[in-house]
ZAVEXMAR-435167 format. One record per residue: residue number from 0; residue in three letters; x, y, z of N, C-alpha, C, O in turn. Coordinates in steps of 0.1 Angstrom, whole numbers, plus 5000, padded with zeros to 4 digits. Example, Ala and Ser with C-alpha at 12.3 -4.5 7.8 and 13.67 -1.06 7.14 Angstrom:
ZAVEXMAR-435167
[site 0,ALA,[5132,4943,5078],[5123,4955,5078],[5132,4967,5078],[5142,4967,5085]]
[site 1,SER,[5128,4978,5071],[5137,4989,5071],[5129,5000,5079],[5134,5011,5080]]
//
This chain:
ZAVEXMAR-435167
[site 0,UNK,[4270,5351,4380],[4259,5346,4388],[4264,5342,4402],[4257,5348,4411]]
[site 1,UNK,[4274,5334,4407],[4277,5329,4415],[4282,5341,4424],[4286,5338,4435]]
[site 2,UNK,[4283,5354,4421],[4287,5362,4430],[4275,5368,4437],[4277,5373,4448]]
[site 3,UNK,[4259,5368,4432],[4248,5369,4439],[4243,5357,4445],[4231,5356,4448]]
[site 4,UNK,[4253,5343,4449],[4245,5335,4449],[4247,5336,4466],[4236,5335,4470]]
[site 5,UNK,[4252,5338,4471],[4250,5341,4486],[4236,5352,4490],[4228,5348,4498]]
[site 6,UNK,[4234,5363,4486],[4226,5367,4485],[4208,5358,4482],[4197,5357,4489]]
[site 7,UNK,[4212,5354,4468],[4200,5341,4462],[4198,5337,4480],[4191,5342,4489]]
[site 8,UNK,[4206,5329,4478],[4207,5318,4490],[4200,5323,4500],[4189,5319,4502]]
[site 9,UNK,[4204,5332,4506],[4194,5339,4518],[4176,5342,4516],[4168,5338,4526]]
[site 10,UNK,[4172,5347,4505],[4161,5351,4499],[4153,5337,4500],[4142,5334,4505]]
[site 11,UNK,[4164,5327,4490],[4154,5313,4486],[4155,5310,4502],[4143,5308,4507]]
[site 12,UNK,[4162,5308,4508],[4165,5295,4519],[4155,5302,4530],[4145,5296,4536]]
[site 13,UNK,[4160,5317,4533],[4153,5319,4547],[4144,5331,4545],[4141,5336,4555]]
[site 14,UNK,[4140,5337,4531],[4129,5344,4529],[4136,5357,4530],[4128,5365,4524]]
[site 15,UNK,[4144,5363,4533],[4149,5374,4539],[4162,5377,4531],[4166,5367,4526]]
[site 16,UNK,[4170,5388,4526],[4178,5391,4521],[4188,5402,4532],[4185,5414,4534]]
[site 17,UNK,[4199,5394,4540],[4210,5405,4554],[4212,5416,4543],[4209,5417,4531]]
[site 18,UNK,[4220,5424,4550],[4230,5435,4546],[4243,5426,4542],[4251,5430,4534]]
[site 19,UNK,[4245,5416,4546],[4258,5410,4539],[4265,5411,4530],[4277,5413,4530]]
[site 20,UNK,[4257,5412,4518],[4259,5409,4507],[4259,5421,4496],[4257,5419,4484]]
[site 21,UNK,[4261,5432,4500],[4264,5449,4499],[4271,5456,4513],[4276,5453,4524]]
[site 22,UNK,[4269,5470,4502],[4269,5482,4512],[4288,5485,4516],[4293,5492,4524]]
[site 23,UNK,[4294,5476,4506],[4313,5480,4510],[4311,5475,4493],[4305,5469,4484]]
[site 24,UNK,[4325,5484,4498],[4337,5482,4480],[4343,5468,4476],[4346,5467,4465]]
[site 25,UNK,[4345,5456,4487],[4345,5447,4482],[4334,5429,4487],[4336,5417,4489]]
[site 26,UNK,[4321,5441,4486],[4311,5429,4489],[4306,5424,4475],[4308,5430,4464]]
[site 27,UNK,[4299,5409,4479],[4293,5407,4470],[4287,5414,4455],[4289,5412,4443]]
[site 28,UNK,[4278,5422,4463],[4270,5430,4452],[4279,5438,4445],[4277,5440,4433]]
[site 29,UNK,[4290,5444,4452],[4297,5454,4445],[4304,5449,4430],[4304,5452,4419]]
[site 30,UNK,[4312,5434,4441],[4319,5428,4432],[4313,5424,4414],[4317,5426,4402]]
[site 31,UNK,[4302,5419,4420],[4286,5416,4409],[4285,5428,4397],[4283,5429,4385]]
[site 32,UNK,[4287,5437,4406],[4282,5454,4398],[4294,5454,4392],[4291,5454,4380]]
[site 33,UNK,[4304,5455,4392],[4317,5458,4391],[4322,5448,4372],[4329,5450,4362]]
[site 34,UNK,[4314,5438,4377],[4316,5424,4368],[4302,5427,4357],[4302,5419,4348]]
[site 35,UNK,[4294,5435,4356],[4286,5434,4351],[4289,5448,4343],[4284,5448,4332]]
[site 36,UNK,[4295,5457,4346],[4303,5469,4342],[4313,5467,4333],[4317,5475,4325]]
[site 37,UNK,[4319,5456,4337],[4331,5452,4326],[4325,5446,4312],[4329,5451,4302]]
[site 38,UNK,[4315,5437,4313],[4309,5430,4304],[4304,5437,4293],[4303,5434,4281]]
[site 39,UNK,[4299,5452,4301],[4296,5462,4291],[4302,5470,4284],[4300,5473,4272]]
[site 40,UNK,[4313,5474,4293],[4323,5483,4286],[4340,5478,4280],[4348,5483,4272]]
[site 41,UNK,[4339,5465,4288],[4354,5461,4285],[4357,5448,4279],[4368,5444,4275]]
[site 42,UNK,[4346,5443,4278],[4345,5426,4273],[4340,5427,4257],[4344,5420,4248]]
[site 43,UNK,[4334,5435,4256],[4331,5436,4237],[4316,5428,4240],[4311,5422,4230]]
[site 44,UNK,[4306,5427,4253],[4297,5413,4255],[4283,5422,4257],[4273,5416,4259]]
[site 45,UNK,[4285,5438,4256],[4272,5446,4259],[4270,5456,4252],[4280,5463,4250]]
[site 46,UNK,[4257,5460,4247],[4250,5466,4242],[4260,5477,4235],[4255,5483,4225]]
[site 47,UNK,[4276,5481,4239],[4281,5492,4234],[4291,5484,4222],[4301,5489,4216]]
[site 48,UNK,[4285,5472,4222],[4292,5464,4207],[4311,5466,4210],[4316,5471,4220]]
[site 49,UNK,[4319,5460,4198],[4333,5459,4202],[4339,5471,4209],[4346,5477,4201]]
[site 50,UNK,[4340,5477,4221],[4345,5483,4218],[4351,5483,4236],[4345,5479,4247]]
[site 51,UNK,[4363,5489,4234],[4369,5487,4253],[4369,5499,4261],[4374,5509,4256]]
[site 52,UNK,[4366,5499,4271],[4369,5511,4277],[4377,5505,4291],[4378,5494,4295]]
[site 53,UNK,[4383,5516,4294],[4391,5507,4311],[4381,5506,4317],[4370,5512,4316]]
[site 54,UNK,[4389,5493,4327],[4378,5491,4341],[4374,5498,4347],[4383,5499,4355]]
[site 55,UNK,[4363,5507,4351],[4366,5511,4364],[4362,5507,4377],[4359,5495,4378]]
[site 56,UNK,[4359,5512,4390],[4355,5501,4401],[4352,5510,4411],[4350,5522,4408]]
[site 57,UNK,[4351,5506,4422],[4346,5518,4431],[4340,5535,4429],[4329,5536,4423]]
[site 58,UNK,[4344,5543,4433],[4339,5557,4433],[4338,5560,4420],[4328,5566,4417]]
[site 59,UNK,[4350,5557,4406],[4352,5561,4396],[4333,5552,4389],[4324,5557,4383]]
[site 60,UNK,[4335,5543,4392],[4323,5534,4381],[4311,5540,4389],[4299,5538,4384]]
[site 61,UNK,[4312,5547,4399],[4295,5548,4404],[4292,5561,4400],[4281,5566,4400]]
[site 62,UNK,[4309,5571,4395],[4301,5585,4389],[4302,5578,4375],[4295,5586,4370]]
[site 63,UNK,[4304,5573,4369],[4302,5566,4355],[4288,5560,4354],[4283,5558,4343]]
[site 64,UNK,[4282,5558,4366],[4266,5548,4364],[4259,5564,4364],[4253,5567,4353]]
[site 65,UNK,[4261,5572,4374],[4255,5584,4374],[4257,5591,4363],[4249,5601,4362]]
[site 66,UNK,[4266,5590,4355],[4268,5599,4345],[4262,5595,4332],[4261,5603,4323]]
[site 67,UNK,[4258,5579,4332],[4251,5578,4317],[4241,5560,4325],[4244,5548,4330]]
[site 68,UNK,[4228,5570,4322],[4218,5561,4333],[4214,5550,4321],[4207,5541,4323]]
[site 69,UNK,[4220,5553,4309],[4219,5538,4295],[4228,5526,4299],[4227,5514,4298]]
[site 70,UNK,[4237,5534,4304],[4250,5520,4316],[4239,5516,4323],[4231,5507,4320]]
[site 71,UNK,[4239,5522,4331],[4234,5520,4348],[4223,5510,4344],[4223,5500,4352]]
[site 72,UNK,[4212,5510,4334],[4200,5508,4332],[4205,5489,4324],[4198,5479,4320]]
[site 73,UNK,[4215,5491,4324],[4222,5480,4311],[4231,5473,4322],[4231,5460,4321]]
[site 74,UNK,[4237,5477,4330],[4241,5468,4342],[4235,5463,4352],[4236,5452,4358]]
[site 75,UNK,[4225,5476,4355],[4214,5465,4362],[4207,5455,4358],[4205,5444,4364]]
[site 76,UNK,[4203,5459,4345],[4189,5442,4339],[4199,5434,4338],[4195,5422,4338]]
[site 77,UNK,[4217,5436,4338],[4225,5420,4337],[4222,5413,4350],[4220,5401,4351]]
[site 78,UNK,[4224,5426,4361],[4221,5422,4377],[4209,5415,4381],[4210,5404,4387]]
[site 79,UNK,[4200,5420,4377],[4186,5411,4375],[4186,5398,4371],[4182,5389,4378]]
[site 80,UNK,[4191,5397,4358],[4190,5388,4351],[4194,5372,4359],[4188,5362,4360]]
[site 81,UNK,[4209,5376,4362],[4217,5369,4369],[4215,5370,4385],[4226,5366,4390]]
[site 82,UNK,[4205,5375,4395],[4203,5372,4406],[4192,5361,4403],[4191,5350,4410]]
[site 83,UNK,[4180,5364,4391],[4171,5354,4390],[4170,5343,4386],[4159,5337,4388]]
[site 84,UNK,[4182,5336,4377],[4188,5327,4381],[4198,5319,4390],[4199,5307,4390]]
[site 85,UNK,[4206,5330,4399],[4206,5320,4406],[4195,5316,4418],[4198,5308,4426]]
[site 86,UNK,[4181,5323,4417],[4176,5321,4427],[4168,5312,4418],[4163,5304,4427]]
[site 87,UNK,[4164,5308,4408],[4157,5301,4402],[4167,5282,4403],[4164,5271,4406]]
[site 88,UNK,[4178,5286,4401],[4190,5277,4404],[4186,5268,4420],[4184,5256,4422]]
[site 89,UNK,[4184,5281,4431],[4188,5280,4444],[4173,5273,4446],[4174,5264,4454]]
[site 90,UNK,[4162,5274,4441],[4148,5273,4443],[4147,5253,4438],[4141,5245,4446]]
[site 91,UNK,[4154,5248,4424],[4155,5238,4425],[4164,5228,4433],[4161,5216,4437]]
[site 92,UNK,[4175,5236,4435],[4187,5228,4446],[4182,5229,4457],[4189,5221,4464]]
[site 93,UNK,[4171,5236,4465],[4171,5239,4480],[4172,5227,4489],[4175,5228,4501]]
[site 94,UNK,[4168,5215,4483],[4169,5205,4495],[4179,5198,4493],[4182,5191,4503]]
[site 95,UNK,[4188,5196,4480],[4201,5195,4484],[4209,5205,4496],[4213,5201,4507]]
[site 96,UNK,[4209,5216,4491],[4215,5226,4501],[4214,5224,4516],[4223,5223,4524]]
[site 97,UNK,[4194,5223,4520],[4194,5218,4530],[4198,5203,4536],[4197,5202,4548]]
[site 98,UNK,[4202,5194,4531],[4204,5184,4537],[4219,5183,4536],[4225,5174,4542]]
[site 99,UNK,[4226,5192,4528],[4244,5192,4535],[4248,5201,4544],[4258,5201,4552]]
[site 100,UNK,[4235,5211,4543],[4238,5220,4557],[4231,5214,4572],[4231,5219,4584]]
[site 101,UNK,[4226,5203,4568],[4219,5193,4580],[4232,5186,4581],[4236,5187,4593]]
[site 102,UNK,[4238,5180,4573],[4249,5173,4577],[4262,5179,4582],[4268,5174,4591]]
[site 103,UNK,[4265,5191,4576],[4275,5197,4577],[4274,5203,4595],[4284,5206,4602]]
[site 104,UNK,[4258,5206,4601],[4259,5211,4612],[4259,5201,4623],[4259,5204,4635]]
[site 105,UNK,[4260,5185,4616],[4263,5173,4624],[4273,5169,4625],[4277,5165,4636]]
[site 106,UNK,[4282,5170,4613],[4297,5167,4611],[4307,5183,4611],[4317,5186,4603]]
[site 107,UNK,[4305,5186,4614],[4310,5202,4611],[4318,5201,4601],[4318,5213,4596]]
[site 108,UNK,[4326,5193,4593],[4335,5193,4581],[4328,5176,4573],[4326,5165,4576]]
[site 109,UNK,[4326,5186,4562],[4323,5173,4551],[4340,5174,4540],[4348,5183,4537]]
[site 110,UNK,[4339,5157,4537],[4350,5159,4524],[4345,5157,4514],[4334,5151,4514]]
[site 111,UNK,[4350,5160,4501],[4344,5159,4491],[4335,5143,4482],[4327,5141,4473]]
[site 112,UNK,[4342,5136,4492],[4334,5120,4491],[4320,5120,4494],[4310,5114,4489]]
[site 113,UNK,[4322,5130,4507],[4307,5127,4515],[4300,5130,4510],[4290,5124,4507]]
[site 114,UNK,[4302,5145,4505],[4292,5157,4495],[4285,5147,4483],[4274,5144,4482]]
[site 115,UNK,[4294,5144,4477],[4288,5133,4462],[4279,5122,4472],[4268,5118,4468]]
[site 116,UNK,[4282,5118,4482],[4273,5106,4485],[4260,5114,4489],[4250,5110,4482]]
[site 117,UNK,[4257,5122,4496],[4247,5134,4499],[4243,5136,4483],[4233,5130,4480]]
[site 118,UNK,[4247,5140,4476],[4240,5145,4459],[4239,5129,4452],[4234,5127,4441]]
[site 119,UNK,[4243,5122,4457],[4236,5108,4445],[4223,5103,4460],[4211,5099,4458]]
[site 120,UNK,[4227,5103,4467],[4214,5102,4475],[4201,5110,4473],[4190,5107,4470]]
[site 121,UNK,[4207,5120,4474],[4191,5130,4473],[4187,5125,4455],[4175,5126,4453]]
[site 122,UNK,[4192,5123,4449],[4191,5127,4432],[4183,5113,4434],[4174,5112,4426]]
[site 123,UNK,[4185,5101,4444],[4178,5089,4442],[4164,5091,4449],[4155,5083,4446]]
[site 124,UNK,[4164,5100,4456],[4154,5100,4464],[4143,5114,4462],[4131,5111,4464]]
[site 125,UNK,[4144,5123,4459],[4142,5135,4454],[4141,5139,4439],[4137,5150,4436]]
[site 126,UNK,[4143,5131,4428],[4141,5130,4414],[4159,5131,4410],[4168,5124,4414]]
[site 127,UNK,[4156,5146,4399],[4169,5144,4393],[4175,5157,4399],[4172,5168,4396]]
[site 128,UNK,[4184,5153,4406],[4192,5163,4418],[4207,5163,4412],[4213,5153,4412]]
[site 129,UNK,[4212,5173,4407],[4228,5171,4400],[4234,5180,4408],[4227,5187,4415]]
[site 130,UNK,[4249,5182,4408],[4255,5188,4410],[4253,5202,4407],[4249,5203,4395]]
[site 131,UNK,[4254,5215,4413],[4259,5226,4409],[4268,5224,4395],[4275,5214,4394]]
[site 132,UNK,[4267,5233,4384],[4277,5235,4375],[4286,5247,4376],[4295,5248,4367]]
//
C-alpha cells in the first residue's frame, strides 16, 4: 500500500492525481505493479496457490500481463484494493497530514519529537488521531 500512498495523497489532499507517480520503470506505480506481480506468482499469496515462478519486472512482466489477462485482471483488483485503502487511510489522517505540512512549511525541518507533539495534539483536539502504522 505504502507504494500508492503518494499517489492516494495527491487524489485525497488536492483532488487531482500528477504523472508522478507512473509512466517509468522505476516509479511508484510500477514499483506497486511489480509488487503485486510477485504476490501472485512468487509469494505462494495469489490465486495461483503454492507455487513460484521468477520475478519478473519491466518489459518481461508487461508481455506476461499481456499474455495471460487472469494475471493482469488479479494484479490489478490487488492494485485497487490497496490504492483504496490507502486513500481511505489518507481520507482519515488528512488533517494530521495537513497540519505537519503547515508546520513543516514554517519550520522547514521537523524532528521526530516535534512530529509526536503535532500527532498527540491533533489526536487531543480532532478525536482519535494515531500514528501511521
Amino acid at each position: 500500500m505504502d507504494t500508492l500512498g503518494g499517489c492516494a495523497a495527491e487524489e485525497v489532499l488536492f483532488g487531482e492525481i500528477s504523472a508522478g507517480a507512473g509512466g517509468h520503470e522505476d516509479s511508484d506505480l510500477a514499483r506497486a505493479t511489480q509488487l503485486a506481480a510477485q504476490i501472485e506468482l512468487s509469494l505462494g499469496m495469489g490465486g495461483q496457490g503454492l507455487i513460484w515462478y521468477a520475478p519478473a519486472a519491466g518489459q518481461a512482466l508487461m508481455s506476461l500481463l499481456a499474455q495471460r489477462p487472469d494475471l493482469a485482471r488479479s494484479v490489478r483488483e490487488r492494485l485497487d484494493r490497496a490504492y483504496s485503502q490507502a486513500c481511505e487511510l489518507l481520507k482519515f489522517k488528512a488533517p494530521l497530514v495537513r497540519m505537519l505540512a503547515e508546520r513543516l512549511m514554517t519550520a522547514k525541518v521537523l524532528t521526530g519529537k516535534e512530529i509526536e507533539v503535532v500527532i498527540r495534539l491533533m489526536g487531543r483536539t480532532k478525536g482519535s488521531i494515531t500514528p501511521c502504522e
